[in-house]
ZAFI-91034 format. One line per 3 residues: number of its first residue (from 0); for each residue x, y, z of C-alpha. Coordinates in steps of 0.001 Angstrom, whole numbers. Layout:
NUM> X,Y,Z ~ ...;
This chain:
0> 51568,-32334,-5936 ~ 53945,-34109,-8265 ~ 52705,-33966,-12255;
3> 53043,-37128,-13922 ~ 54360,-37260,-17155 ~ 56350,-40395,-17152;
6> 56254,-43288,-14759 ~ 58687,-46578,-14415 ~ 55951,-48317,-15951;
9> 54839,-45948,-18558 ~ 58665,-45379,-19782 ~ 59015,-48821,-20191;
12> 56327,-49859,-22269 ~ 56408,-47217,-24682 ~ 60677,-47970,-24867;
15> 60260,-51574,-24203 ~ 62788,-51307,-21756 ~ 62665,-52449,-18286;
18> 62025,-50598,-14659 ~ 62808,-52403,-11342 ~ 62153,-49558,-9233;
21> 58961,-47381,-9219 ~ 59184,-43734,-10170 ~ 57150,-40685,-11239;
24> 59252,-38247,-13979 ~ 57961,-34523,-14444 ~ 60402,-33689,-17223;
27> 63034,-34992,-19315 ~ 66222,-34303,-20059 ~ 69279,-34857,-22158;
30> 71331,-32807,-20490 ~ 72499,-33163,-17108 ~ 73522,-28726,-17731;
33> 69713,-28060,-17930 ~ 68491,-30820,-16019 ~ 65563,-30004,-13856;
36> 64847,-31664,-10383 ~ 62640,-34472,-11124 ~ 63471,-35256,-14704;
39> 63944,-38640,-16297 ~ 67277,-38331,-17721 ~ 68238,-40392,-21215;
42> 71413,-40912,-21563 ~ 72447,-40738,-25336 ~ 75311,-41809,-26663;
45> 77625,-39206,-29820 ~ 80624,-39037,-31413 ~ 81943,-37080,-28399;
48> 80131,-37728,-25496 ~ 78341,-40122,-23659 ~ 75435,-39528,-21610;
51> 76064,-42954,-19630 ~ 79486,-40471,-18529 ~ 76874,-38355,-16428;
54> 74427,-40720,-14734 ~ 75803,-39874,-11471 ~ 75900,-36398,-12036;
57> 71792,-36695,-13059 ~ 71177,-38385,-9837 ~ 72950,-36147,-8052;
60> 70576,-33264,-9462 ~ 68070,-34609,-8444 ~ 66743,-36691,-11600;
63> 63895,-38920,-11072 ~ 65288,-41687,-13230 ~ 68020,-42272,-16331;
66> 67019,-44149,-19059 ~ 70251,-46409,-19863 ~ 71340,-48764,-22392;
69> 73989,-50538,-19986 ~ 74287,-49637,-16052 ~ 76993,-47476,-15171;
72> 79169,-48437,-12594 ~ 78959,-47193,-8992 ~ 75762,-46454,-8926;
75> 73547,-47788,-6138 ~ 71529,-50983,-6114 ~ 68405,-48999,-5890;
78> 69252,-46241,-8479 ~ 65684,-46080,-10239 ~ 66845,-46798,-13935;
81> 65169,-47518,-17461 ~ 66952,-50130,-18917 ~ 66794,-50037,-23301;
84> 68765,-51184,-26247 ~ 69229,-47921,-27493 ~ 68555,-44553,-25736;
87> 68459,-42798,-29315 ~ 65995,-45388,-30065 ~ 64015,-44915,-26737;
90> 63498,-41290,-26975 ~ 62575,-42009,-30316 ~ 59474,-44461,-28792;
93> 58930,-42168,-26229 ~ 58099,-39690,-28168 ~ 55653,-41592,-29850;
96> 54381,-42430,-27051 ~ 53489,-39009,-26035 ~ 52243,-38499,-29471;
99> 49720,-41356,-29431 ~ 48245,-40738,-26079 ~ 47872,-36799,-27129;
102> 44518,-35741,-28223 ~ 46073,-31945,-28851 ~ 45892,-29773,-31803;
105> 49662,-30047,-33481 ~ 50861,-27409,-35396 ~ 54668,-27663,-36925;
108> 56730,-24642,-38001 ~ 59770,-24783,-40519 ~ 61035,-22208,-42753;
111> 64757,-20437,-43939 ~ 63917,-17411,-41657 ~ 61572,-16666,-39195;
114> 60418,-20275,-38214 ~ 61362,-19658,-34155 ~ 59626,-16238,-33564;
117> 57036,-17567,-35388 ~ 56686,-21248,-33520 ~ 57230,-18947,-30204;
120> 54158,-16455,-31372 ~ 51968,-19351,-32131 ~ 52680,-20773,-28517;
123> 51942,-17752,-27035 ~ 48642,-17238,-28596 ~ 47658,-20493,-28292;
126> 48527,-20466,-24631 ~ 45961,-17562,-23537 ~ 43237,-20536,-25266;
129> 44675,-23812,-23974 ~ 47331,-25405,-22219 ~ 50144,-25398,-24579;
132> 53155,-27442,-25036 ~ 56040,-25360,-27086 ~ 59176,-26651,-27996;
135> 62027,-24650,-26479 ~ 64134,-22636,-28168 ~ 66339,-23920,-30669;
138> 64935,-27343,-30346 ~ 64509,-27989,-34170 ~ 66678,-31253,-34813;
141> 67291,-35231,-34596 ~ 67437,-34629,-31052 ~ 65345,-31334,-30377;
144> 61767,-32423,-31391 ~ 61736,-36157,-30456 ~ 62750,-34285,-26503;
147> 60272,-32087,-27293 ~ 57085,-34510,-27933 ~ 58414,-36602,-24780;
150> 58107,-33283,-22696 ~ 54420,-33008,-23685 ~ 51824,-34475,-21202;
153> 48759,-36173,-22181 ~ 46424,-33473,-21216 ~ 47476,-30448,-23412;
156> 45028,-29060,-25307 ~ 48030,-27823,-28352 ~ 51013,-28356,-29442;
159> 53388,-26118,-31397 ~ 56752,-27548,-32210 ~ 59742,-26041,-34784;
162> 60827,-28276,-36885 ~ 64958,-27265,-38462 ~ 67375,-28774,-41406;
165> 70408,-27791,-43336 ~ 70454,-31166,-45418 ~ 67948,-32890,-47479;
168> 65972,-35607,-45650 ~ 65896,-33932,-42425 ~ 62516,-32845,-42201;
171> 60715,-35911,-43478 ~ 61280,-38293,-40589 ~ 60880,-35361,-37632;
174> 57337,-34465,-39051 ~ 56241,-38233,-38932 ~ 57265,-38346,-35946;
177> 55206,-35106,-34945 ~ 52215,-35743,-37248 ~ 51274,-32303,-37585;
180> 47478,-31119,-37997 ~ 49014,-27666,-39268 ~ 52043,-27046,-41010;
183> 53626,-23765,-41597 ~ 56362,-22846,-43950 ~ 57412,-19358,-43240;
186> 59728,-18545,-45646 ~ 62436,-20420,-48565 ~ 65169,-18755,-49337;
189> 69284,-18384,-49577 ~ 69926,-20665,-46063 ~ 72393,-23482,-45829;
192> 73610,-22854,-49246 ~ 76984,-24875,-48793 ~ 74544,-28432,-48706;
195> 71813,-27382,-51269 ~ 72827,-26851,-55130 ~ 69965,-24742,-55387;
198> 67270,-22420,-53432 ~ 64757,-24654,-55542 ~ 66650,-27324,-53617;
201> 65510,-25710,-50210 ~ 62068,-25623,-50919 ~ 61756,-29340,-51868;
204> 63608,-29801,-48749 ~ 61250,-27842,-46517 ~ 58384,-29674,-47992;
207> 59290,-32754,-46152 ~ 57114,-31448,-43634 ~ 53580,-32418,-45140;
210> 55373,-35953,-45325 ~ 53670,-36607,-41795 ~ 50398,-35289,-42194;
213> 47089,-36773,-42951 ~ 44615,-33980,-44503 ~ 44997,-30968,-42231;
216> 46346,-27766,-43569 ~ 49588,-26030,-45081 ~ 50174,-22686,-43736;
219> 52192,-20942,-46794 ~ 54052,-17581,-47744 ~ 52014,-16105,-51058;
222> 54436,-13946,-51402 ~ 57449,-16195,-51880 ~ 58595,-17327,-55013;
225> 57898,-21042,-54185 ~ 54472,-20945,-53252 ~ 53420,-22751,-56289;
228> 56072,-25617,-55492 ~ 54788,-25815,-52142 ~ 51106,-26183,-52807;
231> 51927,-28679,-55164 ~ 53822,-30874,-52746 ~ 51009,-30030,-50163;
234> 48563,-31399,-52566 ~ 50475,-34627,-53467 ~ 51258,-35575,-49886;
237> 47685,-35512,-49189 ~ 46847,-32095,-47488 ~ 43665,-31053,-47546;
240> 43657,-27605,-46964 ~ 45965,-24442,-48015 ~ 45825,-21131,-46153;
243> 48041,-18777,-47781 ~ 49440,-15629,-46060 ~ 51422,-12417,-46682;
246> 50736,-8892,-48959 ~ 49496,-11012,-51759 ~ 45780,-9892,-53146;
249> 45017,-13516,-53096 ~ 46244,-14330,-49610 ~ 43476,-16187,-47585;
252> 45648,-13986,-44864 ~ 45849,-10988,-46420 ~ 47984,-7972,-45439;
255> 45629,-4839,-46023 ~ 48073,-2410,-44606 ~ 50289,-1688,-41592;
258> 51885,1227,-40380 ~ 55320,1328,-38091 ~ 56566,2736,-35553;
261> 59510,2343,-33302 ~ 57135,123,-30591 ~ 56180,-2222,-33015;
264> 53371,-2094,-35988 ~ 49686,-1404,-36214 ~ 48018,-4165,-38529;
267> 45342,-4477,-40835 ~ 44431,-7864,-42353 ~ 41996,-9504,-44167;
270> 41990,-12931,-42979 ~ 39571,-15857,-43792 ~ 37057,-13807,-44690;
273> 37521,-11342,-41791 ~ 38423,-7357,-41527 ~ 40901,-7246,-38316;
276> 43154,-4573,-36797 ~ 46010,-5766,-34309 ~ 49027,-4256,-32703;
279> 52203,-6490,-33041 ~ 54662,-4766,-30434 ~ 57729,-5728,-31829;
282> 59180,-3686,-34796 ~ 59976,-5135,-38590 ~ 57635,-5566,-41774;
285> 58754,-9536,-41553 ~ 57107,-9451,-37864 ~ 54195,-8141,-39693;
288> 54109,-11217,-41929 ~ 54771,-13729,-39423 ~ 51887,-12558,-37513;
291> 49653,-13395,-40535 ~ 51085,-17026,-40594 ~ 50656,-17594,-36610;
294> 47007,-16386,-37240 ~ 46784,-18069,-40516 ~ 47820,-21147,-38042;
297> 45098,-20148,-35471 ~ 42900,-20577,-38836 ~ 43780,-24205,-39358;
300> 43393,-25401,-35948 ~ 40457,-24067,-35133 ~ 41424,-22047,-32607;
303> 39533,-18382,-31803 ~ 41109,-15952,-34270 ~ 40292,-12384,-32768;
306> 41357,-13702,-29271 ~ 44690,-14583,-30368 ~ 45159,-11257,-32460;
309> 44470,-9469,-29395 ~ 47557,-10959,-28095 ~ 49734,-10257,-30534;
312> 50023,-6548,-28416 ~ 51686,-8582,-25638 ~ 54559,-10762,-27172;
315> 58257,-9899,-27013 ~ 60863,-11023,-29325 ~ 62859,-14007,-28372;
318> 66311,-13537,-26870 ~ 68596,-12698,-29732 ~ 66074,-12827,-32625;
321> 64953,-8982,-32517 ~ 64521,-8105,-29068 ~ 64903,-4534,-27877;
324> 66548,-3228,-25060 ~ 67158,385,-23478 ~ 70645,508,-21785;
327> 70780,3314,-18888 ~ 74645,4069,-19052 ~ 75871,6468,-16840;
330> 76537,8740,-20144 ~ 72956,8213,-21652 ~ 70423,5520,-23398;
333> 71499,3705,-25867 ~ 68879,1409,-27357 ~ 70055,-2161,-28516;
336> 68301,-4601,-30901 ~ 69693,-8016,-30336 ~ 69629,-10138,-33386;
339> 72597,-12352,-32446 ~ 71064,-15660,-32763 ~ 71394,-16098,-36376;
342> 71883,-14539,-39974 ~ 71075,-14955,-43583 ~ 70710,-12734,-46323;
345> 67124,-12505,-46174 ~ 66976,-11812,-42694 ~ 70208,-9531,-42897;
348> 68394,-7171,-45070 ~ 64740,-7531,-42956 ~ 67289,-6139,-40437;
351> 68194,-2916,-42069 ~ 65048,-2210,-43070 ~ 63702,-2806,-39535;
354> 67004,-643,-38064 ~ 66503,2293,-40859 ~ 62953,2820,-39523;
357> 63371,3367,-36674 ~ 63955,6768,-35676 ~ 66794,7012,-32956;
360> 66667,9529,-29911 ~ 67811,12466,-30537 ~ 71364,13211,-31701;
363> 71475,9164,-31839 ~ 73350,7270,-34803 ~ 72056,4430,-36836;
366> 74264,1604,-36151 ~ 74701,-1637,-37048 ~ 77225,-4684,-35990;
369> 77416,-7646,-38424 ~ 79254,-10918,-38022 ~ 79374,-13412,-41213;
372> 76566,-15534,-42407 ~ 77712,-18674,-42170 ~ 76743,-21714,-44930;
375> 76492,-20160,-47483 ~ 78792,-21760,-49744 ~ 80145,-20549,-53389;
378> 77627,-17799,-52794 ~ 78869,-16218,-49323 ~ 81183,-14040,-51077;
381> 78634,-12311,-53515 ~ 75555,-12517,-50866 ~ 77833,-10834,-48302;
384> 78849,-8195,-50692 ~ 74932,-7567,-51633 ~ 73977,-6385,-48382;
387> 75952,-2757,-49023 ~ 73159,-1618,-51322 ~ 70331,-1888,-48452;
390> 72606,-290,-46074 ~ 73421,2375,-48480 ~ 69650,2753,-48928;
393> 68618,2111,-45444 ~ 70282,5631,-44609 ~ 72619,3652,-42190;
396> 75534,5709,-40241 ~ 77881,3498,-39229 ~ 78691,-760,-40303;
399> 80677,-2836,-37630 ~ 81905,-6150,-38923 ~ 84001,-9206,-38004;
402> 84464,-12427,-40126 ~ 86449,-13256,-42608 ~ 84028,-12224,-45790;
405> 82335,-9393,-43903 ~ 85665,-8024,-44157 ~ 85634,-7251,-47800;
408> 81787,-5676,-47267 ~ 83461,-3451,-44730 ~ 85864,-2194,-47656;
411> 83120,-1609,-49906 ~ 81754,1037,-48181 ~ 82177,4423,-48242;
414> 84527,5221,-45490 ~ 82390,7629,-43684 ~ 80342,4468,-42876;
417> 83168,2382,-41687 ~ 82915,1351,-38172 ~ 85584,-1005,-37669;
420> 86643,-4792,-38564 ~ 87791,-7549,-36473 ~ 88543,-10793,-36941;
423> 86507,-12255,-34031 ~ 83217,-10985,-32218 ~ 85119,-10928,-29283;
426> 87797,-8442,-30892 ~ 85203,-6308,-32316 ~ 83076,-6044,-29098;
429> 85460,-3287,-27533 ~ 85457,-1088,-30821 ~ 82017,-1039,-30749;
432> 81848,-87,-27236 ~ 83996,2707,-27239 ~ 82213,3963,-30424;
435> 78807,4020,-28993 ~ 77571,7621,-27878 ~ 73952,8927,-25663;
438> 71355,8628,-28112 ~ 72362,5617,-30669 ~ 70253,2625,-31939;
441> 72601,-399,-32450 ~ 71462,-3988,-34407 ~ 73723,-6190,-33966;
444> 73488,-9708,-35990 ~ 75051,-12631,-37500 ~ 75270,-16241,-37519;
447> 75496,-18260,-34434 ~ 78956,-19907,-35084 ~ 80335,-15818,-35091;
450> 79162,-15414,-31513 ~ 78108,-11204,-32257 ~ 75924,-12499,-28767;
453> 79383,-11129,-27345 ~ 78955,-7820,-28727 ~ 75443,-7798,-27187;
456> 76994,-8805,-23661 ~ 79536,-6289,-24076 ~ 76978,-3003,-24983;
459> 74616,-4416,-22133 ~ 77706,-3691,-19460 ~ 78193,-439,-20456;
462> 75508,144,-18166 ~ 77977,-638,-15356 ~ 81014,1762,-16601;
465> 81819,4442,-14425 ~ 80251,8380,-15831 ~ 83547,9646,-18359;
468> 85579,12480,-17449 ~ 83619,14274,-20631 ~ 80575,14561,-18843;
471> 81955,15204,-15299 ~ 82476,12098,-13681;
């Protein structure tokens, strides 16, 4: 049975378009790469591309519809299209749309670090209480969340979507558009550094989110040096509710204690007025405090707070944001954590704290692969160069790097730590491979424009190599 979540006339009264010929969308899309059998495809216009180029293509996957701001030739009579202005516009109204005929719970999720495990936590939770409606990975932008609310059908009972920036004014017009009944703010700190004068700057920028809310409640880190900013800016936008969270005595979530281990961490938290102990399975002390903002979230929307601890045992990092992974090589397991996604200096050093506790097998190396963090601005230089002390202290054995200001962290070291240097991910990748011995625990990280995801493709096929001479192959 087909699900419903656009049809020709729904799509064009919420665009004010127009639909000749009847059809029933399941998805959307913006992308004709990703494009799912089914979908209503919207073909938007950028500096260089056009959708309108890929109609055909759509159709030819399968797409229920395109939504089109002038008819591309060749296509049939009969093609079942959406006819707008402006497709920007139009997925724009749809996504209003979606949001007015909604009756879910809406919870947004920014912050400088942390915002997607945390968004993809919160969804997962959620989901063992409710239908849920998550936005997708990375899709945090101009583009990303209005897709995201037009993917959401009517009958969801929540709705968790990540909201992204790295300019001022970003925020403000993505969480009208969302209209959030919760709003979390993970983190603020050194991010994006190259378009913000200031980390002060940051955390007026992040509190753009409360710009679309009416009452409701702030979700916000007592531990971080802005708190007091952001409950101000709460306050003045009209929020009625703030539910702090982290280590903080005065946290309404409120970290009693937590012990590690190389699974993950055992919890104890005090939170809204209740003692509870979970199990968060993946490791790091900020995966600890995330945890207390996703059920600091639970909190605000009302949902059942001891049923979604309990399944903070089951969640697994997201690809490339902290996810561990055994590799079986025909020499012996090495164990990878993949935080290739993304990098800044606050999550650079939650890294080698997470890395220097865990204990490798035995005779195994700690090991870690970094790739430059990327918009940082006049700072990059200095921030780069702070991240030898925590590796220093974090008992580390050996530093990879490749960028061009990793390279002069690399030669602070003491040599006994230094890995090797490249200029590119793809450079490194081998050096790192050939390095890599039975028993090691490798972290590799860095920004997404350094592409260290190569280095994590390249230590996942060692598992394919042929058994070395060395250990009689």
């Amino acid at each position: 049975m087909t699900r419903s979540l656009w049809t020709a006339d729904d799509a064009a009264i919420a665009t004010g378009g127009t639909a000749a010929i009847p059809f029933v969308a399941e998805g959307v899309s913006i992308d004709t790469r990703s494009l799912q059998r089914g979908d209503l495809f919207i073909a938007l216009r950028g500096p260089n591309h056009d959708g309108h180029d890929h109609v055909a293509d759509a159709f030819a996957r399968r797409a229920a519809a395109a939504m089109v701001d002038s008819k591309p030739p060749g296509l049939p009579v009969a093609a079942p299209l959406v006819e707008v202005r402006d497709t920007r516009e139009a997925l724009y109204a749809l996504a209003r749309a979606a949001r007015r005929r909604s009756r879910a719970r809406i919870v947004a999720v920014t912050g400088s670090v942390g915002k997607t495990g945390t968004k993809e936590t919160l969804g997962a939770v959620l989901a063992a209480q409710g239908s849920t409606a998550v936005s997708l990975g990375n899709l945090n932008n101009e583009f990303g969340v209005p897709l995201s609310l037009a993917r959401m059908s009517a009958d969801v009972t929540f709705g968790v979507f990540e909201i992204g920036m790295n300019h001022s004014g970003e925020i403000e017009p993505l969480s009208r558009l969302v209209e959030p009944e919760v709003a979390i703010i993970t983190t603020v700190a050194a991010v994006h550094l190259e378009n913000f004068e200031s980390t002060f700057d940051i955390a007026d920028a992040k509190a753009e989110i409360f710009a679309g809310m009416s009452g409701g409640a702030a979700v916000l880190n007592r531990d971080n040096p802005y708190f007091p900013l952001l409950v101000a800016a709460a306050q003045a936008a009209g929020v009625s509710r703030i539910i702090s969270f982290g280590a903080h005595p005065e946290a309404l979530a409120h970290l009693v204690d937590s012990e590690a281990d190389a699974g993950g961490s055992t919890v104890w938290a005090r939170i809204d007025g209740r003692d509870l102990r979970y199990r968060i399975s993946i490791p790091g002390r900020h995966w600890v405090i995330n945890s207390l903002a996703v059920l600091a979230a639970v909190v605000g929307i009302g949902a059942d707070l001891e049923a979604a601890a309990s399944v903070l045992a089951t969640i697994e990092a997201p690809a490339g944001r902290g996810r561990r992974l055994a590799i079986d090589t025909p020499d012996g397991r090495i164990d990878l954590i993949d935080e290739s996604y993304n990098a800044s200096p606050a999550s650079m050093r939650a890294a080698i704290e997470t890395l220097s506790a865990i204990e490798p097998n035995r005779g195994g190396r700690h090991i870690i692969v970094f790739g430059d963090m990327l918009e940082l601005g006049a700072s990059s230089a200095s921030l780069h160069l702070s991240l030898a002390e925590p590796i220093l202290r974090g008992g580390i054995d050996a530093v990879f790097t490749c960028g061009t200001e990793s390279a002069a962290l690399q030669q602070t070291l003491p040599r006994r730590l230094r890995g090797g240097h490249a200029a590119t991910a793809a450079e490194l990748a081998p050096l790192v491979c050939a390095a890599l011995a039975p028993g090691d625990l490798i972290m590799v990280k860095g920004s997404r424009g350094m592409r260290t995801d190569l280095v994590v493709d390249a230590i996942l096929s060692l598992a394919d190599r042929p058994r070395s001479a060395a250990n009689g192959g």
